[in-house]
C-alpha positions as CSV (number, residue, x, y, z in Angstrom):
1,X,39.6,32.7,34.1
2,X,40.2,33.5,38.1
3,X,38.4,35.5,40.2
4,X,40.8,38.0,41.6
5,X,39.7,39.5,44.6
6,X,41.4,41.3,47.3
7,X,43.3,39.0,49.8
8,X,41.3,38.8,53.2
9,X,37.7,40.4,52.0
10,X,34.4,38.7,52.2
11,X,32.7,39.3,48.6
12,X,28.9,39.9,49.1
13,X,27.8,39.7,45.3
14,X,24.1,41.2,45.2
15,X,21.5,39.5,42.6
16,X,21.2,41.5,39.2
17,X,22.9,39.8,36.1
18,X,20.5,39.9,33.8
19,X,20.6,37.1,30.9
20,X,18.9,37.2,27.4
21,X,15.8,34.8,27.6
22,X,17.1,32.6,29.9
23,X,15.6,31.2,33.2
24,X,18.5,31.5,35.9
25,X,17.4,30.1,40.0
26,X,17.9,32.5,42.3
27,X,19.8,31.8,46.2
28,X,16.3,31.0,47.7
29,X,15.3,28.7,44.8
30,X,13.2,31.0,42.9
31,X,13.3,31.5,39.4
32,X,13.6,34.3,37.4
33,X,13.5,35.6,33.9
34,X,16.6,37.9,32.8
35,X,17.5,39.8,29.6
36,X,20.6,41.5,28.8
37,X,20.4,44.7,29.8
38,X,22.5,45.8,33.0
39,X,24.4,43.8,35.2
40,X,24.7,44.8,38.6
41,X,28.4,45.4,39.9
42,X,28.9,44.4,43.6
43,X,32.2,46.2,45.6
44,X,34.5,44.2,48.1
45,X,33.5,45.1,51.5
46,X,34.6,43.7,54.9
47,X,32.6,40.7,55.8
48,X,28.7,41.1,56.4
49,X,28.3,44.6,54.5
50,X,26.4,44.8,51.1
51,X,27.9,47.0,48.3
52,X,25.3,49.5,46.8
53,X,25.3,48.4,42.7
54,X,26.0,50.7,40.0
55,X,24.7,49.4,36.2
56,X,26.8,48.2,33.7
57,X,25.8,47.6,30.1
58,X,26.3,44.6,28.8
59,X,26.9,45.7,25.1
60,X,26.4,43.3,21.6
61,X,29.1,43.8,18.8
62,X,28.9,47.2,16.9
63,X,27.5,45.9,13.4
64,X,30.2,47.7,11.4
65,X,32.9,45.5,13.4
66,X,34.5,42.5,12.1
67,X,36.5,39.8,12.8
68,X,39.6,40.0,10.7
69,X,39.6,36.5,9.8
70,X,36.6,35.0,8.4
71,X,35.0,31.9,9.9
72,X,35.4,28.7,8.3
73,X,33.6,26.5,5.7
74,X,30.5,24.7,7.6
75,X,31.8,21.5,6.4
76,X,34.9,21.4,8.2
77,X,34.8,20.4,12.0
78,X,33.8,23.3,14.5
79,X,36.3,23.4,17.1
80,X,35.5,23.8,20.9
81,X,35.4,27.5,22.1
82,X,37.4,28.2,24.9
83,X,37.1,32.0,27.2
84,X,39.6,31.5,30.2
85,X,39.6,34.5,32.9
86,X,42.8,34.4,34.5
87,X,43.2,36.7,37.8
88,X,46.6,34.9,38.9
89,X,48.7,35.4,36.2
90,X,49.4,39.1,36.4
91,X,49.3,41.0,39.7
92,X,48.1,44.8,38.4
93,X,45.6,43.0,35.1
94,X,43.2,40.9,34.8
95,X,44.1,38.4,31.8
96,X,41.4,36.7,29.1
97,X,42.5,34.6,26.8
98,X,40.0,33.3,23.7
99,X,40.5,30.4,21.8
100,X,38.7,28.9,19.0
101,X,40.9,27.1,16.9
102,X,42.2,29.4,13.9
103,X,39.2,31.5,13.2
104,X,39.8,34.2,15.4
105,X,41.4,37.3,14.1
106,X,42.6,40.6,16.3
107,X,39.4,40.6,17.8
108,X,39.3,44.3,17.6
109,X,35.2,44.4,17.8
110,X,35.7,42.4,21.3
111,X,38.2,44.4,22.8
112,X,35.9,47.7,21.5
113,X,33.1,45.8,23.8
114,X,35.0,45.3,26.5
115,X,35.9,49.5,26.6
116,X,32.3,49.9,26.5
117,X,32.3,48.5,30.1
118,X,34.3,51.2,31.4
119,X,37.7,48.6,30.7
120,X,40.6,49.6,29.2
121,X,43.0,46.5,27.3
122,X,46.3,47.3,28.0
123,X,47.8,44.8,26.0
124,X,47.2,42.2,23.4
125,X,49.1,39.3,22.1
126,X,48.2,36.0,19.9
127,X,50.1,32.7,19.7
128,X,49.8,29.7,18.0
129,X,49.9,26.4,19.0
130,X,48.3,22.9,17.9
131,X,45.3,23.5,19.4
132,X,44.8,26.7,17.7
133,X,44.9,30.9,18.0
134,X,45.5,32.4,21.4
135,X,43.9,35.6,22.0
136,X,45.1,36.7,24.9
137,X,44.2,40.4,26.4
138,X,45.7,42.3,29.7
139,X,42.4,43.8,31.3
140,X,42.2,46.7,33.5
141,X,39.2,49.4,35.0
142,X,40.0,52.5,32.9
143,X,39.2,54.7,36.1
144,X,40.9,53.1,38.6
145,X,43.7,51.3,36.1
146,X,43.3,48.1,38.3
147,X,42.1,44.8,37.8
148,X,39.1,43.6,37.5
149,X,38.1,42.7,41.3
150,X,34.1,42.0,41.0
151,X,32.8,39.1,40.4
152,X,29.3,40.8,38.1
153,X,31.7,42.4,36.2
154,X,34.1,39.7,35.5
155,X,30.8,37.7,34.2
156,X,29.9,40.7,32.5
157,X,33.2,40.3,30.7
158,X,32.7,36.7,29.8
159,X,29.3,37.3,28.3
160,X,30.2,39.9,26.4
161,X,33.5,37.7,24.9
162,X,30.6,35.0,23.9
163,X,28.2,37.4,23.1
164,X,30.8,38.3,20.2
165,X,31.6,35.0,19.5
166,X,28.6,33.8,18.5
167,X,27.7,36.9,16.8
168,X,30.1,37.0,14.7
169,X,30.9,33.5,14.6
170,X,27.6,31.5,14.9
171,X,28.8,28.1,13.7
172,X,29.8,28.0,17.4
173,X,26.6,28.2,18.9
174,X,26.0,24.4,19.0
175,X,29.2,24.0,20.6
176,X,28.7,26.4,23.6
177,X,25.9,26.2,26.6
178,X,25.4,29.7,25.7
179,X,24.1,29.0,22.8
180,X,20.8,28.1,24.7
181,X,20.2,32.0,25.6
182,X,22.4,34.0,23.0
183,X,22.8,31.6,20.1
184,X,20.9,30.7,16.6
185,X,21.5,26.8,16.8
186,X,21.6,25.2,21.1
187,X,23.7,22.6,21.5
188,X,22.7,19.5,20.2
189,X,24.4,17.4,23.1
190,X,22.8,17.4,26.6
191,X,25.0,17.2,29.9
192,X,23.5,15.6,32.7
193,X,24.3,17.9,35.1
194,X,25.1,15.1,37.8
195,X,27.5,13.4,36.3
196,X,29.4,17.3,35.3
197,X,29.5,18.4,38.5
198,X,32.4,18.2,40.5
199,X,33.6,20.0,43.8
200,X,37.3,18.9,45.2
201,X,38.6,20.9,47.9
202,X,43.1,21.0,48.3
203,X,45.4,22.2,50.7
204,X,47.1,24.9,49.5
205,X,49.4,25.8,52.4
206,X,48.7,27.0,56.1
207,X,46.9,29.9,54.9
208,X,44.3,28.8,52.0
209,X,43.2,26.0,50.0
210,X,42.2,25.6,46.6
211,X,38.5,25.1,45.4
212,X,37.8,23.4,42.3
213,X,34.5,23.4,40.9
214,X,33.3,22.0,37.3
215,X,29.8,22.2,35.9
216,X,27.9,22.5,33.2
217,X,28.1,26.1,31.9
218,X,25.4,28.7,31.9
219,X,24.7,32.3,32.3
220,X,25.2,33.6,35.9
221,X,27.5,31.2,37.0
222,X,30.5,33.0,38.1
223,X,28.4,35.2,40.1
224,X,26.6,32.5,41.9
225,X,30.1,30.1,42.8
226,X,31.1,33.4,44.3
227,X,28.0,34.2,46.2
228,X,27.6,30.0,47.4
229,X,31.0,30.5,48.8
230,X,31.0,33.6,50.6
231,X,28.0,32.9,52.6
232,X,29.5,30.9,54.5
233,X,31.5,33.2,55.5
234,X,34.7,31.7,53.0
235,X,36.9,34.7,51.5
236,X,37.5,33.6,48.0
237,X,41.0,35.5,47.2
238,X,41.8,35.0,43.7
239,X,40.9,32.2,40.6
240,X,40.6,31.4,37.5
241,X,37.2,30.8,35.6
242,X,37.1,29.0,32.6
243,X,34.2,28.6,29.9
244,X,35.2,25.1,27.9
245,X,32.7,24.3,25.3
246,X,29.3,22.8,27.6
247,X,31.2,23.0,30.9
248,X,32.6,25.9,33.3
249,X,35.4,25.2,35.4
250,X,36.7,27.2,37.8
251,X,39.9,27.3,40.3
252,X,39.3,29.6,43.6
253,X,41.7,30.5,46.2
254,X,39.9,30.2,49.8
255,X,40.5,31.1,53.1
256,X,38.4,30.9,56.4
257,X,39.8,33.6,58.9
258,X,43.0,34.0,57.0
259,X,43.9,30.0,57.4
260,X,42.8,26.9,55.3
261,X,39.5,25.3,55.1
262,X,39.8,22.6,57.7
263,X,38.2,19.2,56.8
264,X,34.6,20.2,58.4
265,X,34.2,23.1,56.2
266,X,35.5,21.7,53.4
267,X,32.7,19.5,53.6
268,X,30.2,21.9,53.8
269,X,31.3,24.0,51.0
270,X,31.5,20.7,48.9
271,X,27.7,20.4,49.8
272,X,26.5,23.4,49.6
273,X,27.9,23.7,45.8
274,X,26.8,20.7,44.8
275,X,23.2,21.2,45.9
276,X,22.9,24.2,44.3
277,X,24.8,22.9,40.9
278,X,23.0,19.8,40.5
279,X,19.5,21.3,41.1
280,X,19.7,25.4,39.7
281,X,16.0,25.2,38.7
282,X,12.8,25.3,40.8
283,X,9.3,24.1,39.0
284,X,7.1,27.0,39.5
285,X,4.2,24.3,39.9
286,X,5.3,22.8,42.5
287,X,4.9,26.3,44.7
């Protein structure tokens, strides 16, 4: 999934998701207990400005919605879910594609979620290949008729894709992170968060460079890469973020001052991510 954001901003993403039950660390190190309930959409300003926030439910699948294929037999092999956000792909839509081998219908009841966010789907399509169903939807604000350019909203998108998922499809919870906070069964394999992480930095001509991060997956995460990387003053211009299973990987466009990220910076960016990625909890005992 990418990050699209306008070309030569500074996004100043203000704290807010909110997570079901789970424990995310905040920027200072503190931790915090979220639930589900609004998530806190940050606007692109010019650099050092705050947006005010405006809530946005997250919603869970209408009850009476249904997947139009059925999930399979338990004793076949649960593939690996897969939620790509795309922002490069399409210049005027934000594009998701879903993939969980072939037990994914229309997904009607996750496009009706997605609305409820104040999104409109503007177009639809599914392929199949050998590693299963494509869902793929075009994504735009229904008041504006633009992409998605926030980054709390674009993780409000993802949650809500795997908030569905598992809902109505909850053989998957043991194969996603999430299914520590939103599903019936976590997974039964542990990452050590380490040996996951990894932060490379490329040129990616004279005026921005390409920043690619992979992690182990959790709530919040979008939000945070964003946040990491734009206090230090690094525009992030457009990405893709992808959920895979346990880990999160995601591609940014940078820029510092409209040029590359020269080697110094690079390395700082590098380090500041991987601080922050290999140690996201605090022990409240040890305050």
């Amino acid at each position: 999934m990418a990050v699209a954001i306008a070309a030569g901003t500074t996004v100043r993403v203000c704290s807010g998701l909110k997570i079901v039950e789970n424990h995310l660390q905040n920027h200072n190190g503190f931790t915090k207990k979220f639930l589900i309930s609004d998530v806190q959409r940050c606007q692109i300003f010019p650099k050092g400005r705050l947006s005010s926030s405006v809530a946005v439910k997250v919603p869970r699948a209408s009850s009476t919605a249904s997947v139009e294929d059925g999930s399979s037999s338990g004793t076949d092999t649960v593939p690996t879910p897969k939620v790509i956000i795309d922002q490069d792909s399409d210049p005027n839509a934000t594009v998701v594609e879903i993939t969980f081998g072939d037990r994914l219908g229309a997904l009607l009841d996750t496009m009706n979620s997605l609305k409820n966010l104040g999104l409109n789907v503007v177009k639809a399509n599914v392929f199949l290949d050998s590693s299963g169903k494509h869902n793929t939807f075009c994504i735009t604000k229904a008041d504006t008729g633009r992409k998605v350019e926030e980054p709390e909203l674009l993780e409000a998108i993802r949650l809500t894709i795997i908030n569905n998922l598992l809902e109505y499809h909850p053989e998957s919870s043991a194969q996603l992170a999430m299914g520590v906070a939103f599903g019936i069964e976590p997974p039964k394999q542990e990452i050590d968060v380490d040996i996951a992480t990894h932060v490379n930095i490329y040129d990616d001509g004279p005026d921005r460079s390409l920043l690619y991060v992979e992690s182990a997956d959790r709530p919040g995460l979008l939000v945070d890469l964003v946040k990491i990387i734009t206090d230090i003053n690094v525009s992030v211009q457009s990405g893709e973020f992808d959920t895979e299973g346990l880990l999160a990987k995601a591609k940014f466009h940078v820029s510092y001052r409209d040029k590359a990220i020269i080697k110094p910076l690079q390395q700082v960016i590098s380090n500041s991510l991987r601080y922050f990625l290999r140690r996201p909890f605090t022990d409240d005992a040890s305050f």
